[in-house]
Structure formats: structure tokens, C-alpha cells
C-alpha positions as CSV (number, residue, x, y, z in Angstrom):
1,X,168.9,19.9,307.9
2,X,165.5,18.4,309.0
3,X,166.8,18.4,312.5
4,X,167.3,22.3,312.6
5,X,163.5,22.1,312.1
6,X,162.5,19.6,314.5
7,X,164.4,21.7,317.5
8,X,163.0,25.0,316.6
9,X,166.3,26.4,315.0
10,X,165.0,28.0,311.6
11,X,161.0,29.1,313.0
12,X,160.5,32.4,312.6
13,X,161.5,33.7,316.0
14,X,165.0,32.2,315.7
15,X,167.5,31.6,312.7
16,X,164.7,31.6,310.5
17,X,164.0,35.3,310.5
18,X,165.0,37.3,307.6
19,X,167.5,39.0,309.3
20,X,167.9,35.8,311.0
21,X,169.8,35.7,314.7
22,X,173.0,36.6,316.5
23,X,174.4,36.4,313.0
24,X,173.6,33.2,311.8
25,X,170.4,32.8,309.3
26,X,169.2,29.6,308.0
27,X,166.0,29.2,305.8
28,X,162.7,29.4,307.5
29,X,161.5,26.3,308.3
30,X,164.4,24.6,306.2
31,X,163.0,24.9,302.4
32,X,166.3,26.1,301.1
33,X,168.8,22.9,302.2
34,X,171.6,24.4,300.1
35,X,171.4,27.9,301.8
36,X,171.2,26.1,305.3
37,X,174.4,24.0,304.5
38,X,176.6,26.7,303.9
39,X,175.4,28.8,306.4
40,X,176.7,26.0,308.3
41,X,179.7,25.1,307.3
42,X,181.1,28.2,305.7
43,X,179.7,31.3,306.5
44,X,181.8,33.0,308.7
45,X,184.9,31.0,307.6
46,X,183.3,27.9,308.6
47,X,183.7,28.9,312.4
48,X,180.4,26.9,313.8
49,X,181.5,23.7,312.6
50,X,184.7,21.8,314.0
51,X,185.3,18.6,312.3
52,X,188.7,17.9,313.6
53,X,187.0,18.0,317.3
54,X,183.5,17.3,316.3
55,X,182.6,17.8,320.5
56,X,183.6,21.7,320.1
57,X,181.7,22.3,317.3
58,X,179.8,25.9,317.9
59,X,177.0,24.8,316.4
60,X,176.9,21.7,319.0
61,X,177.9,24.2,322.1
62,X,175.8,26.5,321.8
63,X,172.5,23.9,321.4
64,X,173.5,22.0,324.4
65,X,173.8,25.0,326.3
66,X,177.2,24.6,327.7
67,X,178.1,28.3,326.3
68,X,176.3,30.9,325.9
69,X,172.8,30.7,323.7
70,X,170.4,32.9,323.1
71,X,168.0,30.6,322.0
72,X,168.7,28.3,325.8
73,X,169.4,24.7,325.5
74,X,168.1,22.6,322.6
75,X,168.7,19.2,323.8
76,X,171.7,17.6,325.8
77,X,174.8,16.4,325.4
78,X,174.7,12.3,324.3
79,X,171.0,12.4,323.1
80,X,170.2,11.1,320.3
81,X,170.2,14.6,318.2
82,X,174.1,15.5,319.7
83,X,175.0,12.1,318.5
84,X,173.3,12.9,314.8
85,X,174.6,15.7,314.5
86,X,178.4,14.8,316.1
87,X,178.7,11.4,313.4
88,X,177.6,14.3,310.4
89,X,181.0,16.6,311.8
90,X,183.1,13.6,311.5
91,X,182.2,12.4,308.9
92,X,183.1,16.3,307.1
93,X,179.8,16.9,306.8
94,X,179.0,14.9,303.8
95,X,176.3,16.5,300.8
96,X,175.6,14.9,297.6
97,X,173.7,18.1,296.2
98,X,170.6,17.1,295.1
99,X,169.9,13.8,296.8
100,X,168.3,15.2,299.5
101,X,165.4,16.6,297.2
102,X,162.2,14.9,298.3
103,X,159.6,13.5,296.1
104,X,157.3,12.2,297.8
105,X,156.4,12.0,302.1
106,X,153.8,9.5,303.0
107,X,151.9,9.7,306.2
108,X,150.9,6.4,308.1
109,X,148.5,6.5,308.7
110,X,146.7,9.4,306.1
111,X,143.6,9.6,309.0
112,X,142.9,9.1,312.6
113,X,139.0,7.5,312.9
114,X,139.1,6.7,316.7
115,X,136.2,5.2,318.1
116,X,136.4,7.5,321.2
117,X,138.0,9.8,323.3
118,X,141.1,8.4,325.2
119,X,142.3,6.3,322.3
120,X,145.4,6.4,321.2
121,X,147.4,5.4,317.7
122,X,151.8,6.4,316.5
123,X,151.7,8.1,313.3
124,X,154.7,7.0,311.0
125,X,156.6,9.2,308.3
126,X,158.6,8.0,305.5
127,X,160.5,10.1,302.8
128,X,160.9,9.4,299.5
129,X,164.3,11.1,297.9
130,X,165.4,11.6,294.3
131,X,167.3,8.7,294.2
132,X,164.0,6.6,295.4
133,X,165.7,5.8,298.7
134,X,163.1,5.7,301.3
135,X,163.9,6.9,304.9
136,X,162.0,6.9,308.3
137,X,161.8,10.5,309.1
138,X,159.3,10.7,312.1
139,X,161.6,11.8,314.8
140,X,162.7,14.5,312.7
141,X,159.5,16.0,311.6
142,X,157.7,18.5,313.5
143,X,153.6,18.1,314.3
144,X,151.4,20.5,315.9
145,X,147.5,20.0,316.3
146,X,145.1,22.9,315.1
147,X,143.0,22.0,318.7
148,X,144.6,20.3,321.6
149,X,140.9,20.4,322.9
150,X,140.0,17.2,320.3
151,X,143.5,15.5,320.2
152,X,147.2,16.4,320.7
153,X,150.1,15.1,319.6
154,X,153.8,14.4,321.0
155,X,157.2,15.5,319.8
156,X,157.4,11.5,318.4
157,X,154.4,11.4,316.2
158,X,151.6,9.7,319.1
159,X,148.6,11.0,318.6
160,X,145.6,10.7,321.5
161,X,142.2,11.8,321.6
162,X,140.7,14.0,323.7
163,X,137.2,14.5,323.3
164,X,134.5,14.6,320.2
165,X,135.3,16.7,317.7
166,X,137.4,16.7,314.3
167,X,140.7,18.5,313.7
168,X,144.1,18.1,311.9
169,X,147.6,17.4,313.2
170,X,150.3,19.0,310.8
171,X,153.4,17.4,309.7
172,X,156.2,19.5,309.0
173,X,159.6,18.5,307.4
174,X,162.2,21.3,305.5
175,X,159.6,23.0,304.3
176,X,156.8,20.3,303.9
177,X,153.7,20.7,305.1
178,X,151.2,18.1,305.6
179,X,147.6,17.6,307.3
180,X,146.3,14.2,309.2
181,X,142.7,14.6,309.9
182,X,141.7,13.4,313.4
183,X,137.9,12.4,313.8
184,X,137.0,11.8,317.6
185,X,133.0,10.4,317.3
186,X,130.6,11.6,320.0
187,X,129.5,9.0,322.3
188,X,126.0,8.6,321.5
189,X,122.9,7.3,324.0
190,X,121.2,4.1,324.3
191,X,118.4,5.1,322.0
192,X,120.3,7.0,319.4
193,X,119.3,6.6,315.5
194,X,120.7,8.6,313.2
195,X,118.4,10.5,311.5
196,X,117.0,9.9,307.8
197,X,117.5,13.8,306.5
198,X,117.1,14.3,302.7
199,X,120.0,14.9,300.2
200,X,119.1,17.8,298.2
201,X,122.6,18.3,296.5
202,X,126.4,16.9,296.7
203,X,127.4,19.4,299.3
204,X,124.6,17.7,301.5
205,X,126.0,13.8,300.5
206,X,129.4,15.3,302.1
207,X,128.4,17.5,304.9
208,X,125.9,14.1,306.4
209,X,128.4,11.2,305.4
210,X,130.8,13.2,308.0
211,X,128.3,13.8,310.2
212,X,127.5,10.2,310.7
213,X,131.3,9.8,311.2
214,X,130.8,11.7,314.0
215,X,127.8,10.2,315.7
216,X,125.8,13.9,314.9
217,X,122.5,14.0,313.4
218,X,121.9,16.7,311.2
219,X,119.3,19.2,312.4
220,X,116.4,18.9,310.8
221,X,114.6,21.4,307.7
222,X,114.3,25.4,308.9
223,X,110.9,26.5,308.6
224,X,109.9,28.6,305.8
225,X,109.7,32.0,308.1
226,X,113.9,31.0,308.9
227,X,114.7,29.7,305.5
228,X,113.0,32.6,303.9
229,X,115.0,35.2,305.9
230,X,118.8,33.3,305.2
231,X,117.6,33.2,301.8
232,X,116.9,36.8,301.2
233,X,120.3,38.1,303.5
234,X,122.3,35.7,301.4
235,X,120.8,36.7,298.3
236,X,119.5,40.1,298.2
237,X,121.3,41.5,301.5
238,X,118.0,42.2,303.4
239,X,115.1,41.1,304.9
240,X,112.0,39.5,303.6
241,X,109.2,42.6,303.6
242,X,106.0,41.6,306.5
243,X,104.0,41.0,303.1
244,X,106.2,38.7,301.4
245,X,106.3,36.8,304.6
246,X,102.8,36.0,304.7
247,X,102.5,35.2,301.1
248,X,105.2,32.6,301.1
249,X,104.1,31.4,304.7
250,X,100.3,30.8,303.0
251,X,101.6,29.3,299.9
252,X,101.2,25.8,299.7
253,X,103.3,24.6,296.6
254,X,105.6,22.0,297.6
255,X,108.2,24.1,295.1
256,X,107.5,26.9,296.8
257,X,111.1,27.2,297.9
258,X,112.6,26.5,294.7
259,X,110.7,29.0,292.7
260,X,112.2,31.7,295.5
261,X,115.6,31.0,295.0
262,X,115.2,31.7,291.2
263,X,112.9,35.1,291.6
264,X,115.5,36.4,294.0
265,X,118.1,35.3,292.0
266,X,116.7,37.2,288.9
267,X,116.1,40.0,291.3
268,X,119.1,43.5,290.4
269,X,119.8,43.6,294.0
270,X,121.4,40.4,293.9
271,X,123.9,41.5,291.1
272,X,124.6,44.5,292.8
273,X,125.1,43.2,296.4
274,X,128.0,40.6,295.0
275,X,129.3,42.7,292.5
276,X,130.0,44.6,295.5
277,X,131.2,41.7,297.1
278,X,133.8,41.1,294.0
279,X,134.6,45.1,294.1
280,X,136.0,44.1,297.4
281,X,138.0,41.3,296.0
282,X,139.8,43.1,293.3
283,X,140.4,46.3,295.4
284,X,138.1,48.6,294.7
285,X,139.3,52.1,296.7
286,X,137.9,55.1,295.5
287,X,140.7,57.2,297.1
288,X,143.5,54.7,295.2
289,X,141.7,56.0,291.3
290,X,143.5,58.2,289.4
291,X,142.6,61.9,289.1
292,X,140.9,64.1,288.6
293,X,139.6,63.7,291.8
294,X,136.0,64.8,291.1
295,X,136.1,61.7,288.9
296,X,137.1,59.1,291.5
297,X,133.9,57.9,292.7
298,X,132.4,57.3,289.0
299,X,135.1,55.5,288.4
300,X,134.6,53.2,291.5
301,X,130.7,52.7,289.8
302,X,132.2,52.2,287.0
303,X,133.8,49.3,288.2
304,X,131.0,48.1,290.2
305,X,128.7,48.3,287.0
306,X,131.2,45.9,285.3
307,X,130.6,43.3,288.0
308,X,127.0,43.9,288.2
309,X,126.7,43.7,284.8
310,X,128.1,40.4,284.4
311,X,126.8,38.6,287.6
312,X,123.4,39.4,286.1
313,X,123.6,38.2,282.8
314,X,125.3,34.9,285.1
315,X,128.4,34.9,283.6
316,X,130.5,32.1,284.7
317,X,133.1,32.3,287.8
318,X,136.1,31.3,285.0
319,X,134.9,33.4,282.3
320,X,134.8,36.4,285.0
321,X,138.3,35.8,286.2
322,X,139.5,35.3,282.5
323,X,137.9,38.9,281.7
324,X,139.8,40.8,284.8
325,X,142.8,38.7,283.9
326,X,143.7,38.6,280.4
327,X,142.3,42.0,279.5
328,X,144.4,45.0,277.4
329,X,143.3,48.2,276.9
330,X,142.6,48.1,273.2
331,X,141.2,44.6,273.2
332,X,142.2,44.3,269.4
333,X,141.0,47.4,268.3
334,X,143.6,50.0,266.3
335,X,144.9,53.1,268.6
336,X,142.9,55.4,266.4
337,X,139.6,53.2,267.3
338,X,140.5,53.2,271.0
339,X,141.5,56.0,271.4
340,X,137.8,57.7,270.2
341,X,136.3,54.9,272.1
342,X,138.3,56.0,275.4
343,X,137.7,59.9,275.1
344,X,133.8,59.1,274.6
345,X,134.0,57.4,278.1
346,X,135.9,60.5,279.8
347,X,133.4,62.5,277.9
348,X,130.2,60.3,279.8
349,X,132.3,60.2,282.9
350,X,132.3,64.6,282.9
351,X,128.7,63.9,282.8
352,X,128.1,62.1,285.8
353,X,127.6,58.6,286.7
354,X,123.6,58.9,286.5
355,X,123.4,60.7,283.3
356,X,126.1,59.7,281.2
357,X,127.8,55.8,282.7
358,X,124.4,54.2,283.3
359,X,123.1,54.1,280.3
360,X,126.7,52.6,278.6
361,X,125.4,49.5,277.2
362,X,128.7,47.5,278.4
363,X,130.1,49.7,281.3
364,X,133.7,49.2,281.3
365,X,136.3,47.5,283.8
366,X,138.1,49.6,285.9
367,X,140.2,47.6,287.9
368,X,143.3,49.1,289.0
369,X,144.6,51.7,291.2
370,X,147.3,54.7,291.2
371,X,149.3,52.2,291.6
372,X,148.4,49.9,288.7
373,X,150.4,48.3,286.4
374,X,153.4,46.0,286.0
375,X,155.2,47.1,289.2
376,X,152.2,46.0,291.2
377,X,152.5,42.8,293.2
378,X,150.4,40.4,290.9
379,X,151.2,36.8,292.8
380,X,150.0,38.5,295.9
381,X,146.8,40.6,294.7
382,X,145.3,37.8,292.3
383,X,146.4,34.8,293.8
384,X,145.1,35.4,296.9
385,X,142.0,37.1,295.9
386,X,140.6,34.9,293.1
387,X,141.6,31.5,293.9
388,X,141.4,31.7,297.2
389,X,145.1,31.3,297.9
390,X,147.2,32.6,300.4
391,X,150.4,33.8,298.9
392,X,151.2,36.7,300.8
393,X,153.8,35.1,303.4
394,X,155.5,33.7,300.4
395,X,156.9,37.3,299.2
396,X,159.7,37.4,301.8
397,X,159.8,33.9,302.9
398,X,158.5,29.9,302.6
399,X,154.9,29.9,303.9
400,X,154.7,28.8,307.3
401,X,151.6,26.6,306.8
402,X,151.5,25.8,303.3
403,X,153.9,24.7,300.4
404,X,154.7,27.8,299.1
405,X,158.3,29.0,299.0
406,X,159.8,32.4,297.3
407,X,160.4,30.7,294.2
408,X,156.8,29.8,293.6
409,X,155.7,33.4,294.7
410,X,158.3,35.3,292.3
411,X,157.6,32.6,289.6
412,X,154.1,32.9,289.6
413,X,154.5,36.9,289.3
414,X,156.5,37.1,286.2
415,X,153.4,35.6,284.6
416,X,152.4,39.2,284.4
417,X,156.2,40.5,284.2
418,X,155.6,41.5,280.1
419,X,152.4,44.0,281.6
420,X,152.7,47.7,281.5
421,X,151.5,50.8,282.1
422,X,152.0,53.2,279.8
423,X,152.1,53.7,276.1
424,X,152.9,51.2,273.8
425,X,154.9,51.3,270.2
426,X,151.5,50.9,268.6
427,X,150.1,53.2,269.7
428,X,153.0,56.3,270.7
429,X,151.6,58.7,267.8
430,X,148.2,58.8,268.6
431,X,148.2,58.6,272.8
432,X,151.1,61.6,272.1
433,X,149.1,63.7,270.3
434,X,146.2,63.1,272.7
435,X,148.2,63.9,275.6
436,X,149.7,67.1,273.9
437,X,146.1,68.3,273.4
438,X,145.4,68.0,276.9
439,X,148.1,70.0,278.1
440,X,147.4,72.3,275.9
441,X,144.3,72.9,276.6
442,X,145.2,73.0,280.6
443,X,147.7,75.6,279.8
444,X,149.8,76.4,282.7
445,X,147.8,74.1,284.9
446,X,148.9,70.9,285.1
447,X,146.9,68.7,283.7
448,X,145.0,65.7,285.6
449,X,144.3,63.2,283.3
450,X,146.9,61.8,281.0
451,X,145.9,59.2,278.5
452,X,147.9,55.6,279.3
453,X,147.0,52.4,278.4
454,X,147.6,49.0,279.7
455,X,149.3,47.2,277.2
456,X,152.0,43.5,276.9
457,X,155.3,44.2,275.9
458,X,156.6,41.3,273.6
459,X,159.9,42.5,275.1
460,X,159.6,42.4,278.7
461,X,162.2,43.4,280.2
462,X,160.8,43.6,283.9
463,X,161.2,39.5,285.6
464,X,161.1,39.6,289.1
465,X,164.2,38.1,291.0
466,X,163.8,35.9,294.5
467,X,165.1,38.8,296.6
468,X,167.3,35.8,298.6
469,X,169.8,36.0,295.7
470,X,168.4,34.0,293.0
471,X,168.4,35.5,289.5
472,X,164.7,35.5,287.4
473,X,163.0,32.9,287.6
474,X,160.9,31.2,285.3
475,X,157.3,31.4,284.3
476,X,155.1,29.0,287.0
477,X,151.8,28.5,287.6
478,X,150.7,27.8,290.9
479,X,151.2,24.5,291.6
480,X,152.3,23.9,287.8
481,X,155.2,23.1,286.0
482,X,158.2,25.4,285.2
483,X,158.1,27.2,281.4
484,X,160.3,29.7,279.6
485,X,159.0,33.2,279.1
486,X,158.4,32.8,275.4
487,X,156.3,30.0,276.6
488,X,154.0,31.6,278.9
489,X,153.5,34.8,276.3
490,X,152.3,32.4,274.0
491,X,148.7,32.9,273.2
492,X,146.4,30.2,274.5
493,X,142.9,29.6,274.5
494,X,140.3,28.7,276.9
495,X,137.9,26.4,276.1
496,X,136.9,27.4,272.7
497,X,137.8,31.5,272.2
498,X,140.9,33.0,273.2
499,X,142.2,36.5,275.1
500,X,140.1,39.6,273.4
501,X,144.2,40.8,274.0
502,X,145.8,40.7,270.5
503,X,149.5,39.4,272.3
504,X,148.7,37.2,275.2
505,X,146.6,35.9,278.1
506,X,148.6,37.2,281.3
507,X,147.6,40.7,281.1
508,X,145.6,41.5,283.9
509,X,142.6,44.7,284.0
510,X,143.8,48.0,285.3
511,X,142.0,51.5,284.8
512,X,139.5,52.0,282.2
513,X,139.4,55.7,281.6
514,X,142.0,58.4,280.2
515,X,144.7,56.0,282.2
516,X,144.5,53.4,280.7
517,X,140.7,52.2,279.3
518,X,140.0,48.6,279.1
519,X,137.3,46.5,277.6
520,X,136.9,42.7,278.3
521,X,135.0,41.3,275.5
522,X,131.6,40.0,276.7
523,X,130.3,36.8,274.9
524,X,126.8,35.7,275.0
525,X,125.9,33.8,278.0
526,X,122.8,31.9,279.0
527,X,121.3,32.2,282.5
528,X,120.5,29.5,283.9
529,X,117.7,29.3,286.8
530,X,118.6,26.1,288.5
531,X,122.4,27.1,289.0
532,X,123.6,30.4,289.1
533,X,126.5,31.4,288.7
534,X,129.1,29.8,288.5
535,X,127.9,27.5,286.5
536,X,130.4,24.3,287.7
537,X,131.7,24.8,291.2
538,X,135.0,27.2,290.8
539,X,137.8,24.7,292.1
540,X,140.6,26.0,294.8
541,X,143.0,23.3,293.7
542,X,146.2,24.8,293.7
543,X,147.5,21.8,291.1
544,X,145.2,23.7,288.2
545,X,146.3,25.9,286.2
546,X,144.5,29.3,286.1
547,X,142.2,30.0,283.1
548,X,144.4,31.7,280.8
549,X,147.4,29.9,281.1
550,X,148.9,26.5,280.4
């Protein structure tokens, strides 16, 4: 099946598609072997493959172009592909299910350091299958280059530089994708010496050990007037006034530039300017809120206040995610407690947000939409916005440059699959009564706000199929290994406190007010003026779990 790849068969704008082309569908980019076989060799009562005349095989006429073939000729008759695939027809097309699994594709080699343009090397790839047998699969893999301007690459794995720079070439096979970093040094002058610049932190150690790799000295220091502006954009979103200028340009402490980092980084505006940042993140679209409508853009402050709130008192980048994640609308408390606490808020929200909201000592989350809840797309709105992982392609089909396929997508979902929207059995009586008060009051008038609360069912009933066929699938992490449902609604802790959530961690934060109030518990943190937030640098790594789950 890695051959269909390697020709161009299952991309996207062939038999890859979803609906797929002139009838005949195949997995894109071949992640689904057992789909791809019997589209071959059954679908439409096995009429593309011929293994009593291997040579009139559809599947083999149509490629070579000697009928008609909308996708022109793939390669000739007696090359080395017809042949493959001609000795697989004879042989009756032969499958042990399962042995064609991969474990494990190494690259040879893992990096291209040439020592300038014009070189040349043959990169070499080698399969490792379930039953540990090792094959050669280089003329079957398909490579690309990210810039053809620093090196390119040929159908047969040779790589050759073209002029100073650094790129990857990426190795594709059923699926697989994989990344060869090409470094093409600058040729430097007679009189070059690379430059002694100080290493004020590990991201400096990297970003100069690669630069000397390249033959590029790193430019020197900004000047206080430069590094005063970046710092006060990147921090506080504006520029330094004229009389802050000449006070920092006339100081002459050697820490000068420390100390500034901490005062702006103490300085409200900086909360507020990434909270706004993080209101961005998670969605926040005034018009999306729930009604009344008049109440909409409190509700969006509302939500901004959260952030700002907790960016200020430098709460941690995990302990923020945990808190939008693994929040419930009660957060312990009984229906009767909640319910007082959650008609209090409407009551400060009727108020308006500069009277009433702003002067909430914890302003409350609310992150959610109309359209909150447990029909939401979760994989695609929190993976991709948290982490920093693009899941998005994944919904309808295998990622086209990264490992993720439907399964993972779908899997990771019905981590939040036991999440709803509505009222819970706890707490029917009370939110009944509340809402029967309300349209009561409204009389005829129907009414706009209607108590809800975001709750985890221990029943869920609501796991998300692979929309290919596949029946639910179970509870994944990204990246992590496979658990049963009663697994993943089993409460966990991180680091030393659990979920504020009385049932589970994979609730996520949705609308804090009569539809559904939430209130992410709020330890005690300590600020800390050498490193804000987050305190340890948030990792992307797709292989760890998320806080919150195991």
C-alpha cells in the first residue's frame, strides 16, 4: 500500500479525498492499510484486480495509461512499480493482517550538516514491522523539502544543497511522517571570527550553538532606547512614554534592564493585555454568549477578568489550563449553595460590569459559547488552542503533515464525551424550581435566561464514533496510550490537589452565569520576579499527557 503513496494515488486531490475519485476511495495518504486493501481487491466485486491475468488488472491499466485515467499515467508498463505491483496480483494478493503494522521507521541519516552548497549525500529508510522484520523502504516513501531554495530532494531519497540556509526534508510512508533537518553553512570570509556574545539564558545556549552551525554571528546587544521599546510592546502593548526614555537612557545601573522587566511585569496592563491574548485562545465572542443580549458584553469581561486575574497573581501555565479544563459548575458545592452563589452573580451582572463584576473578589470563568457543552468539538478547540497542536485536519481525515489520524482525533474527544450541558440529577429540584420562577416572573414573554449548569455525567452516554465506520473509540490522550472510559472518569490528581470537580478531571469551563456558572478553585500562588509566568517552560510535546489526565 506504500506504493499508492509514493505515485500520488491516495493525496488529497486523487483517491484520497473523502469522497474519493471516479468511484474508487482509498485512505489519504495510506493510514488505513485495511481500508486500502479492500477497496482494492473487493469493492466493486473485486473488479480492479485480475489475478488470473495479473497484465489486465484495472488497477494496473488504468496507472500505465493504456485506458482511460483521470489521474494520466503513473508510471509505465515494465518499471519497477508494474512489476511490484503485477508479482502482488499473482501471487492473490497476499495480507497477513496485522504484519504490516509499523513500529518503528529510522532515517539514515537523522540530519544533513553539509559543509556547503553543492554537496550532496542519499538518505536511506528502513521499516521496522510488528514481527521485527526490517525492510528497505526508500523507494517507496515520498519526500518533499519545506524550501527548494536551501536543498531539494529527488523522488529516490538524494538530497543536495543549494545554498546557505536550514530546512527540513519530509519523509512520508502510509501515513508516517517524518522531518530530516538540512543545515547548508554560509561561506564565511578570510577574516571571519565568530563572535563571543553572552548567554543570558538556555534559549540563547540554543539559538547561538545553531548559529555557529551556520557560520552566522549573532548580532550584537540592542541599545537601551530599542531594547526598551520591544520590552514595553511585548509586555505592556505600548510604547515607552518620552520621560521614561530619558530616565532609563540616564540611568547607569548595570541591572538597569533587569529591574525593568520586573516593574513592567508587575505593571495591570500586562495582565490585561495577555489575558486578552488568552480570551483569544479560548474563543472569546461576545456575539457567541448567551442572552439576554444586553448582558453579552459583561459576560465577555467577565471572562477577561478571570484571565487577568490569574496572570497577575502569576499563576502557572499548567495550573491555568487545569482551571479552564477540569472545571464544573458547582465545583463541590451543594445545588442549594450554587445556586445562591449563581443568582448573586446574575444579580452583579444586571448591575453593570463597573459597578457590580469589578469589585467580585474572584471574577468568575466564563468560557463557553451558545454553543457550549458536550456537543462541542473538544479535540479541535482545546487541543489546538492550548497545546499548541494542530488537530483540526484530523476530524475528517489523517493529517497531511503530522501523525494524527481520525482515531486519535475522535479518541482524544471522548475524553470530554461524559460533559454536559444542562441539569444534572443532583441538582433537578432546585435548577427546576429556579427556572419555573423565571418564567413566571417573565409571564407571557419568553424568558432569556434559563439556569443550566455544566456538569459530568457518570453515565455518559454520548462517545464519539470515527465517522469512517469505526464504532467508539476509546479514551486517548494525545500521543498516549489507549484506556477504557471508566479509566479516564477516574479522578486523578495533579501534582499534589486534585479537580475542584467532585466526579472527574475532563470537564472542561463553559458559561459562568444563569447558563451554566462555573468557578475554578484558585489556590495560593507566589509571584515570582525573576520568571513569570509560567513558572517552567509549558512543553508542546505531544507524547505528555495533558494536566488532568493519566
Amino acid at each position: 500500500m506504500g506504493l499508492l503513496g509514493r505515485m500520488g494515488c491516495n493525496s488529497g486531490s486523487c483517491h484520497g479525498s473523502f469522497q474519493g475519485k471516479g468511484g474508487f476511495r482509498l485512505s489519504l495518504f495510506g493510514y488505513d492499510p485495511e481500508f486500502d486493501y479492500v477497496a482494492l481487491t473487493r469493492d466493486n466485486q473485486g473488479r480492479r484486480i485480475n489475478p488470473s491475468d495479473p497484465d489486465s488488472s484495472l488497477i494496473l491499466l488504468k496507472a500505465t495509461g493504456q485506458i482511460e485515467h483521470g489521474g494520466l499515467r503513473r508510471f509505465g508498463k515494465g518499471s519497477w512499480q508494474y512489476d511490484l505491483f503485477r508479482r502482488w496480483i499473482a501471487e492473490g494478493m497476499p495480507r497477513d493482517k496485522g504484519s504490516g503494522e509499523i513500529k518503528h521507521i529510522n532515517l539514515n541519516p537523522p540530519e544533513f550538516s553539509f559543509k556547503k552548497a553543492g554537496d550532496k549525500g542519499s538518505l536511506r529508510v528502513v521499516a521496522t514491522f510488528a514481527d521485527d522484520a526490517q525492510e528497505d523502504i526508500t523507494l517507496l516513501c515520498d519526500f518533499r523539502t519545506n524550501d527548494e531554495a536551501v536543498a531539494t530532494v529527488s523522488p529516490g531519497g538524494e538530497v543536495r544543497a543549494k545554498r546557505a540556509g536550514d530546512t527540513a526534508i519530509i519523509v512520508a510512508y502510509r501515513g508516517n511522517i517524518l522531518p530530516v533537518r538540512v543545515m547548508v553553512p554560509m561561506t564565511p570570509p578570510p577574516d571571519f571570527k565568530y563572535t563571543k556574545t553572552p548567554e543570558l539564558n538556555y534559549i540563547d545556549r540554543e539559538v547561538f550553538a545553531k548559529l555557529r552551525r551556520l557560520n552566522i554571528a549573532p548580532s550584537d546587544l540592542a541599545g537601551d532606547a530599542e531594547f526598551l521599546r520591544r520590552l514595553h510592546i511585548d509586555t505592556v502593548g505600548g510604547l515607552p512614554t518620552p520621560e521614561e526614555v530619558r530616565t532609563f537612557l540616564e540611568d547607569k545601573d548595570p541591572k538597569k534592564r533587569q529591574k525593568k522587566i520586573d516593574e513592567l511585569l508587575k505593571q495591570p496592563m500586562h495582565a490585561a493585555l495577555w489575558a486578552t491574548k488568552f480570551c483569544d485562545i479560548t474563543g472569546n465572542n461576545t456575539q457567541l454568549l448567551e442572552n439576554p443580549p444586553q448582558l453579552k458584553p459583561r459576560l465577555s469581561q467577565a471572562w477577561h477578568g478571570w484571565f487577568r486575574k490569574r496572570l497577575a497573581e502569576n499563576v502557572p501555565y499548567d495550573q491555568l489550563v487545569h482551571d479552564v479544563l477540569c472545571a464544573t459548575s458547582r465545583e463541590g458545592l451543594e445545588p442549594e449553595e450554587w445556586l445562591e452563589k449563581d443568582r448573586k452573580f446574575r444579580q452583579e451582572m444586571q448591575k453593570g460590569f463597573q459597578t457590580g463584576l469589578r469589585r467580585a473578589q474572584d471574577p468568575r470563568p466564563v468560557l463557553a459559547t451558545a454553543a457550549a457543552g458536550a456537543d462541542r468539538a473538544v479535540g479541535r478547540e482545546d487541543s489546538s488552542r492550548l497545546p499548541g497542536v494542530r488537530l483540526e485536519c484530523a476530524q475528517c481525515h489523517k493529517h497531511p503533515f503530522d501523525r494524527w489520524t481520525q482515531d486519535d482525533y475522535w479518541a482524544y474527544a471522548n475524553i470530554f464525551s461524559a460533559v454536559n450541558l444542562g441539569v444534572s440529577p443532583e441538582a433537578r429540584d432546585v435548577i427546576n424550581k429556579e427556572n419555573g420562577e423565571i418564567r413566571k416572573n417573565a409571564g407571557k414573554a419568553k424568558p432569556q435566561i434559563v439556569v443550566r449548569e455544566v456538569f459530568v455525567n457518570p453515565k455518559p452516554t454520548g462517545a464519539k464514533r470515527n465517522p469512517i465506520g469505526k464504532g467508539p473509540l476509546p479514551v486517548r490522550t494525545l500521543g498516549g496510550p489507549r484506556s477504557s472510559s471508566s479509566q479516564a472518569r477516574t479522578r486523578v490528581k495533579i501534582s499534589s490537589r486534585g479537580c475542584a470537580a467532585p466526579t472527574t478531571c475532563s470537564s472542561r469551563a463553559a458559561l459562568s452565569t444563569a447558563s451554566g456558572g462555573i468557578t475554578s478553585a484558585s489556590g495560593s500562588f507566589t509571584p515570582s520576579t525573576t520568571s513569570r509566568w509560567p513558572t517552567r517552560p509549558p512543553t508542546t510535546s505531544c507524547s505528555t499527557p495533558w494536566p488532568g489526565t493519566s
